[in-house]
C-alpha positions in Angstrom: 104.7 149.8 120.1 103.8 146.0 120.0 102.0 146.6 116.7 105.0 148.7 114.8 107.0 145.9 116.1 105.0 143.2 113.9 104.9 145.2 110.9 108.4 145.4 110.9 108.9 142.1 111.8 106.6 140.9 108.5 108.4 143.1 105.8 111.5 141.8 106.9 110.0 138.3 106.4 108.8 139.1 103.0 112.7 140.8 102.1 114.2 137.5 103.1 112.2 135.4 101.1 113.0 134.7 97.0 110.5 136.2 94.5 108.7 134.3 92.6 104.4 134.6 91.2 102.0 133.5 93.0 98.3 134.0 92.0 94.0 132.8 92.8 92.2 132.0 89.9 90.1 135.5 89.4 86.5 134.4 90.8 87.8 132.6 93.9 86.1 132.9 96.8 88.0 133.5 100.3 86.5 132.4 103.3 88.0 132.2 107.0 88.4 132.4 110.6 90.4 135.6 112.3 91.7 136.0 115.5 93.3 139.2 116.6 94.8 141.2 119.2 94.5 144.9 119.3 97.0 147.8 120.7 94.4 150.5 121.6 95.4 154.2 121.6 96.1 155.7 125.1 93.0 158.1 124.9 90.4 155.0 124.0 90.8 154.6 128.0 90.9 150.9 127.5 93.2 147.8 127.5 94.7 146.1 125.2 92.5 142.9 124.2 92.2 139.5 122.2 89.2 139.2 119.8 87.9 136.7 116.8 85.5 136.7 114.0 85.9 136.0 110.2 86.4 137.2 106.6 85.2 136.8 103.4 86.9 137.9 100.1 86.6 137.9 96.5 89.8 137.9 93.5 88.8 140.5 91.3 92.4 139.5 89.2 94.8 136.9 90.4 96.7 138.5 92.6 93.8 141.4 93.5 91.0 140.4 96.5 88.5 142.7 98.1 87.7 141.7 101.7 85.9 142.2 104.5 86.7 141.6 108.3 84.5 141.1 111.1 85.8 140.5 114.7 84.2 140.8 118.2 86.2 141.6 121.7 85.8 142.3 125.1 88.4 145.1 126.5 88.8 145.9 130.3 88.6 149.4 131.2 91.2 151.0 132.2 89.4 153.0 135.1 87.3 150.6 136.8 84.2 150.6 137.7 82.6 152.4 134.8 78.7 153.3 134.0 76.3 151.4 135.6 79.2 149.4 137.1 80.6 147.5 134.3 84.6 146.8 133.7 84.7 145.8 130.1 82.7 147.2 127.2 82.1 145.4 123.8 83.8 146.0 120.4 83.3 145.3 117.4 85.9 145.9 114.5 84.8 146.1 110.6 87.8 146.2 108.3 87.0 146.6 104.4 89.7 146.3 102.2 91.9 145.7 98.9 94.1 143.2 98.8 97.1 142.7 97.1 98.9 138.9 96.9 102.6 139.5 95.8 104.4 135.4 95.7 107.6 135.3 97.3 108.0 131.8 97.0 105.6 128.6 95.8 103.7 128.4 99.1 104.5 132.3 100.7 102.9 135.2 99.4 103.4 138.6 101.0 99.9 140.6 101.7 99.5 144.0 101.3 96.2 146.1 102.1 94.5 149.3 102.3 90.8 150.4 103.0 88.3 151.6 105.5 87.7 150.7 109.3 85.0 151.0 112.0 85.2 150.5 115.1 81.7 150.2 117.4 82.4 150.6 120.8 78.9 149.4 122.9 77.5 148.1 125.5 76.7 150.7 128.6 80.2 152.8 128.6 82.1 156.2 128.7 84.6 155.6 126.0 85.0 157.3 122.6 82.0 157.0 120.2 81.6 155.0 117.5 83.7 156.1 113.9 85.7 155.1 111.3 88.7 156.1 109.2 91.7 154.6 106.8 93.1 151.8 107.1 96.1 149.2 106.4 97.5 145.7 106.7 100.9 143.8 105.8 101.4 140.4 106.6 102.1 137.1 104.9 99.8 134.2 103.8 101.5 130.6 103.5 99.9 128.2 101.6 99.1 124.5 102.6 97.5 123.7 99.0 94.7 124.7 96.5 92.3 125.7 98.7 93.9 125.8 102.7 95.9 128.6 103.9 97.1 130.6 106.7 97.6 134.3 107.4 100.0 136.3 109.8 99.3 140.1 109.2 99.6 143.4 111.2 97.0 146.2 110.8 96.6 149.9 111.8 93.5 152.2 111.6 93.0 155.8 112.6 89.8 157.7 113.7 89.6 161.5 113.1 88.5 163.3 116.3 85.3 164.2 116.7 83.8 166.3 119.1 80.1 166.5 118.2 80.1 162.9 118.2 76.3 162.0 120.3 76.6 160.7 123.7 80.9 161.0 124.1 82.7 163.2 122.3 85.4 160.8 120.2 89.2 161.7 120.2 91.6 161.5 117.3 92.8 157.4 117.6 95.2 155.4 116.0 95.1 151.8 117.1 97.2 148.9 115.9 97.2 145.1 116.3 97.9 142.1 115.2 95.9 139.2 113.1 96.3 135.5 112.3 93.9 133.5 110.7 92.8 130.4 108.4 91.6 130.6 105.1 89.7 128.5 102.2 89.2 129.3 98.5 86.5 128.0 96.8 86.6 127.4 92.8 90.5 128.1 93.0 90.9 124.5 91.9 92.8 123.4 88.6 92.7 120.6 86.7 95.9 119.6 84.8 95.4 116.6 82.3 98.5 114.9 80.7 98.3 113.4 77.6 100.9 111.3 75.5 101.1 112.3 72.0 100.7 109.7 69.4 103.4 108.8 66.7 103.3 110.3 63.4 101.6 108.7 60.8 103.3 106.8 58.0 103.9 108.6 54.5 101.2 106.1 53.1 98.7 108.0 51.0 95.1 106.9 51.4 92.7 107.1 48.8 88.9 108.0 50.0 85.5 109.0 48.8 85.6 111.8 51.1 88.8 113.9 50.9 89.8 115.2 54.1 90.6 119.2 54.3 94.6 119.4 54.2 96.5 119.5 57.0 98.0 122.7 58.3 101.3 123.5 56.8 104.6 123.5 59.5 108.6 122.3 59.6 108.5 119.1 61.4 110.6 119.3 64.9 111.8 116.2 67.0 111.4 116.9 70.6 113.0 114.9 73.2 111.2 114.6 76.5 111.8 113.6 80.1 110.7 110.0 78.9 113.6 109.7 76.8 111.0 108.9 74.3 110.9 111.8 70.5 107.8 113.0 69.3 107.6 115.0 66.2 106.0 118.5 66.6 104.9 120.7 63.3 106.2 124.5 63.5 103.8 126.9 61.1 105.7 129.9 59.3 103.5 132.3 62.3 105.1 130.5 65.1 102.6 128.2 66.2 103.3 124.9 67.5 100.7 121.7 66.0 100.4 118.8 67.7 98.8 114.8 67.1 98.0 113.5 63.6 95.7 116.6 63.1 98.1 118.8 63.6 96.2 120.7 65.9 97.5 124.2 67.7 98.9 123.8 71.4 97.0 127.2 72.1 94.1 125.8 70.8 94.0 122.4 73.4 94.2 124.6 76.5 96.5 125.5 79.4 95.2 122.2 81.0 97.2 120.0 78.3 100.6 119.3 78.9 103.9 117.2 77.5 104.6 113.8 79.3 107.4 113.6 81.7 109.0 115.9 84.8 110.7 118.9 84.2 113.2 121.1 86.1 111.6 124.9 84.8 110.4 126.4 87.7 112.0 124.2 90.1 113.5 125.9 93.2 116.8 124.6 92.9 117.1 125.1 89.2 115.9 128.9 89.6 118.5 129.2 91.7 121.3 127.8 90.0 122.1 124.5 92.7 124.6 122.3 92.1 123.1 118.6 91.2 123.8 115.7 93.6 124.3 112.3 92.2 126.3 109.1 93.2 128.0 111.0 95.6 129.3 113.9 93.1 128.6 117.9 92.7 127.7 118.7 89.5 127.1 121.9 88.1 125.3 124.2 85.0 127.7 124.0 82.4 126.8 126.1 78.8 123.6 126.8 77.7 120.6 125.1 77.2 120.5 122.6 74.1 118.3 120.4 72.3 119.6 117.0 72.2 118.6 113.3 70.5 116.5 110.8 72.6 119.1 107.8 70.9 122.0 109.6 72.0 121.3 109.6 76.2 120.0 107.4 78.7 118.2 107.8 81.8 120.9 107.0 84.7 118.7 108.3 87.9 116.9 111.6 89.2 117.1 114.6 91.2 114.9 116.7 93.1 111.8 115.1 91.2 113.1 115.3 87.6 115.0 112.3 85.4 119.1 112.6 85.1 120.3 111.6 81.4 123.7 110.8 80.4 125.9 110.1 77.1 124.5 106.6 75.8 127.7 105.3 76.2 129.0 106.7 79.0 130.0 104.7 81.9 129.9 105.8 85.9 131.2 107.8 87.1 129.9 109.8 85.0 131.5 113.5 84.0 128.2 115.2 82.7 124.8 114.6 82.9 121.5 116.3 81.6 118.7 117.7 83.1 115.4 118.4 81.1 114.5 121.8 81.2 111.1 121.8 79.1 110.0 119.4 76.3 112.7 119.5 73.5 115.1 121.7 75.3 117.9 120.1 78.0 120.6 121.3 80.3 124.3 120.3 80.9 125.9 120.0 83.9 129.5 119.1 85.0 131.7 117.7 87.6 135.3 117.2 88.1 136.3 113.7 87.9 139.6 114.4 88.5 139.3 116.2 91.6 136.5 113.8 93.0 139.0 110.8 92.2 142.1 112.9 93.8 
């Protein structure tokens, strides 16, 4: 019963929470420290008992591990003495598995497994025999940083009987438990670099010995960013987006290059549609997003990590403000002046 309990108690967890990706770089190693306590079936003929041991796993895909468990405990027996006197017996507990990591947040991922189990029971005893059989796991992993994180999980596994089993015949089992844990990935790190692109170059022609190729053809954009300062981007007829004096593709520089500034995408409280707090004032989403004129705004203050703009001319209190969304592309939001006055 204790170990139902837990699994109900986790997927209630994971319901609770908002949904949102979370995924390991495939190729990350997993490596930690378990501590468990396990709810043995009645016909075992042993107590209920606290163990410890590790785990290692490996991300096949981002979200997609396969892992392997190892802990070690020391159950009483229920009828004491036993053989040759003893009142606990050893066991150790193999649990292989997949893994899936579901994000439910940006440090809370919900953990969901299935796989085999063996359980060796040894040391001189008169207990079930040594077997195996299908197992499963749900639980929640929260996430420190890159590398550190912990798990809370609840597992089940069950043993088919058998009866020609050497030594002790071994009875159909289905035990349950509980696990909690620490974790580290190795070669999950990142690296992010942010550059600042360069001003256009002047229409000045430039006459050399050696002709450079021409540049790639595109409709020149202005983007405003979170700096409040315009660059020019090039847009090709295919879609693509060139950057720098080269004009070079965006896909082409790398996931790892990235537009100066902060910005509120992905943000918890602009997913979820918060009102913005400034000077004392509420002030919420108002139309869509918009592209807008670095000469036009100004940077009056910040929210939740990312710059507040205003009108250029606008004086506080102020009655909108706006909130960049991604490079180029900005937000309005409102408040009631004459409500906050009244």
């Amino acid at each position: 019963m204790k170990g139902r309990y837990i699994l109900a108690m986790a997927a209630a967890a994971a319901l609770l929470l908002p949904e949102m990706a979370v995924a390991q770089r495939a190729g990350t190693i997993e490596l930690g420290a378990v501590g468990r306590f396990t709810v043995y079936d009645a016909d075992v003929g042993i107590d209920n008992a606290l163990g410890g041991g590790g785990r290692a796993g490996l991300f096949v895909l981002p979200n997609l591990s396969i892992e392997v468990d190892w802990t070690y405990a020391e159950p009483e027996l229920e009828d004491q003495p036993g053989w040759q006197g003893r009142t606990f017996i050893s066991h150790e507990l193999i649990q292989g598995r997949l893994l899936y990591n579901h994000g439910l947040g940006e440090t809370v991922s919900l953990l969901l497994g299935a796989g085999y189990s063996y359980d060796n029971y040894s040391r001189a005893r008169r207990v079930a025999a040594r077997g195996g059989g299908p197992g499963g796991l749900l639980g929640l992993r929260f996430n420190f940083n890159e590398v550190f994180s912990a798990r809370l999980e609840g597992f089940g596994y069950y043993v088919p009987e058998d009866v020609d089993a050497t030594s002790f015949a071994r009875p159909q089992t289905m035990n349950l438990g509980a696990q909690v844990g620490l974790s580290a990935m190795i070669g999950n790190r990142t690296r992010v670099e942010t550059v600042q692109l360069p001003a256009p170059p002047p229409d000045t022609v430039v006459v050399r010995e050696a002709v450079d190729p021409p540049l790639p053809e595109g409709t020149p954009t202005q983007l405003c960013l979170a700096t409040g300062e315009t660059v020019t981007v090039y847009i090709t007829p295919q879609g693509d987006t060139l950057v720098g004096p080269r004009r070079v593709s965006v896909a082409q520089l790398g996931a790892g290059v990235a537009f100066a500034g902060e910005y509120a995408a992905g943000r918890d409280w602009f997913v979820n549609d918060a009102p913005v707090t400034f000077e004392q004032r509420e002030y919420l989403r108002s139309g869509g997003e918009v592209s807008l004129n670095c000469a036009n705004i100004r940077q009056v203050g910040e929210f939740g990590g990312v710059p507040l703009f205003a009108d250029a001319n606008a004086q506080s209190p102020y009655e909108r403000l706006y909130v960049p969304v991604r490079p180029g592309v900005w937000q309005a939001y409102q408040t009631d002046l004459a409500r906050v006055r009244g």
